[in-house]
C-alpha positions in Angstrom: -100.6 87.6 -52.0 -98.0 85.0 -52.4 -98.5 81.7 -50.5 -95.8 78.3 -50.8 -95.0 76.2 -48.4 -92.0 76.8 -45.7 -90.6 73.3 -45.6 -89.7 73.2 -49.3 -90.5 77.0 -51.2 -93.3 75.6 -53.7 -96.2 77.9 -54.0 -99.8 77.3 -52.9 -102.4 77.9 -55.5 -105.6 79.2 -54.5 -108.0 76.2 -54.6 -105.4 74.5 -52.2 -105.9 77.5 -49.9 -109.6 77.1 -49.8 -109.3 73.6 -49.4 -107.5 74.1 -46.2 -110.8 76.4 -45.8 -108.6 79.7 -45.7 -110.7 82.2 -48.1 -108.1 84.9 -50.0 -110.0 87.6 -52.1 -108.6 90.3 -54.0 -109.9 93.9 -53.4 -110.3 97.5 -54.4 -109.2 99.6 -51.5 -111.8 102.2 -51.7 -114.1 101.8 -49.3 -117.2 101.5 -51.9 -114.6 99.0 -53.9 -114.1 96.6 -50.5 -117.2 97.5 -48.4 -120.0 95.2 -50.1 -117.7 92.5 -49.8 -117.3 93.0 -46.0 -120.5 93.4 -45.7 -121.6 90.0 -47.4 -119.1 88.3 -44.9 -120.9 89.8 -41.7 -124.2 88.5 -43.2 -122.9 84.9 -44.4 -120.8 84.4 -41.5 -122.2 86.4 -38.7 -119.2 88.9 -38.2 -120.6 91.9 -36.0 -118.0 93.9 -35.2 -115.6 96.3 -38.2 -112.9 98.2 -37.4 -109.3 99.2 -38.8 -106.0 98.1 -37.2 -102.9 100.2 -38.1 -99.6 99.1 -37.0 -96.5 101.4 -38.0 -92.8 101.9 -37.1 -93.9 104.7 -34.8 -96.6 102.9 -32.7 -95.3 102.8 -29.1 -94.1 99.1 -27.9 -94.6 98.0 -31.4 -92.4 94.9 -30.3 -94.9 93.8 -27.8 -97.6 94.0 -29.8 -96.3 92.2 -32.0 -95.0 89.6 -30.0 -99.0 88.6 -29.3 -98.6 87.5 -32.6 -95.7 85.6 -33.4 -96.6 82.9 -31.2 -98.2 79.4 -32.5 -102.4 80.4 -31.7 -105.6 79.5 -32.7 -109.0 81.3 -32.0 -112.3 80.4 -31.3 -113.5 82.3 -34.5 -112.4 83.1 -37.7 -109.0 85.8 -38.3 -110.4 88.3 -40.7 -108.4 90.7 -42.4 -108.2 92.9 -45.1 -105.0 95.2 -46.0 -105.6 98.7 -46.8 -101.8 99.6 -46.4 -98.5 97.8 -46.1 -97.9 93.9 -45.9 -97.6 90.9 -43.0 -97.2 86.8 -43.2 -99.3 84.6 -42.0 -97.7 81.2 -41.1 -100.8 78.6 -41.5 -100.3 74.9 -40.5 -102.9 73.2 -43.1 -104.6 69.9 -41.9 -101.8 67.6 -42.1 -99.8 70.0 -40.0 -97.5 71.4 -42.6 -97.1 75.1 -42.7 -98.0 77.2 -45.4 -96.7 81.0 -45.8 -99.4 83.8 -46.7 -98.0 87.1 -47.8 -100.6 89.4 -47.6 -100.2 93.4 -49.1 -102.4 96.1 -49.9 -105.6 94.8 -51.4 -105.7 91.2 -49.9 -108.2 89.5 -48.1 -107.7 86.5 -46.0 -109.9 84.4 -43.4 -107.8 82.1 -41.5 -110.9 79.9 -40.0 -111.1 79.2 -36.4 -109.5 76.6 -34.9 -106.7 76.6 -37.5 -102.9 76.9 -35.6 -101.5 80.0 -37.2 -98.7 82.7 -36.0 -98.6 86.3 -37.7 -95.9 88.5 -37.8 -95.1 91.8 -39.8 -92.4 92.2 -42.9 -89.5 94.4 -42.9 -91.6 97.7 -43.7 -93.5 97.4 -40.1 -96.2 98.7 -42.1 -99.7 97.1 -41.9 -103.4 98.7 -41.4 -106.2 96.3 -41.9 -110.1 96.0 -41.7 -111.1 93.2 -39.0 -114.5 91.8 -38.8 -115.3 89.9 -35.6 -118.2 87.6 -34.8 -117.7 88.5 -31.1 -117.8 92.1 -30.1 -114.9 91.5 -27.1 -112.8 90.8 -30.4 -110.7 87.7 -30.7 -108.5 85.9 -28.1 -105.8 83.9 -28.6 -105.1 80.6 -27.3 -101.6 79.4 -27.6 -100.2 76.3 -28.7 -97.7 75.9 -25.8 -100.6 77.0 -23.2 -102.3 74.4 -24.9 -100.4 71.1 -24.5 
């Protein structure tokens, strides 16, 4: 995981992160390595649903997909994800509105909490697969910014 901030390039350290209440673990990923962690979450934060994302170069309309993304959202519930394979960016706005860049790769764990503004897009590989863990078995929707105001 690398994190800085957009406007100026200076990384984020971890306890700003989870000030900004935006939880980043790092994980085996074996299941029996990432598994008691996920299942911790679901208890603590009432997360019901699991399953695996995987988004490659090959998946058909890859560029619409994506472009659910890329767009300034928010959800009603928290954004959880875990990579298994290959790597995407979160763009965060923290609570003075300035945006903060998460890398995420193989390994990494993020929880962008609800309500938070945030746009997700993948890396040059177009290579990511991913656990989610929803608290909402219809999954999450998004609500976008422009929709919004």
């Amino acid at each position: 995981m690398k994190a800085t901030w957009i406007d100026d390039g200076t990384p984020i350290a971890l306890d700003v992160l989870a000030a900004e209440g935006i939880l980043y673990e790092r994980l085996s990923t074996e299941p029996a390595g990432y598994q008691p962690t996920m299942d911790v979450l679901k208890t603590e934060r009432g997360y019901v649903e699991q399953d695996v994302v995987e988004l490659r170069p090959t998946t058909p309309n890859l560029d619409a997909i994506c472009a659910k993304f890329d767009g300034e959202h928010l959800h009603d519930e928290d954004e959880v994800r875990f990579v298994l394979e290959g790597e995407g960016v979160f763009d965060i706005r923290s609570g003075a509105d300035r945006w903060m860049r998460v890398l995420v790769e193989q390994g990494d764990l993020i929880v962008v909490p609800a309500q938070r503004w945030h746009r997700f897009e993948l890396t040059e590989q177009k290579t990511i697969r991913c656990v989610r863990l929803f608290q909402d078995t219809s999954g999450w929707v998004p609500h976008y910014r422009d929709a919004a105001e």
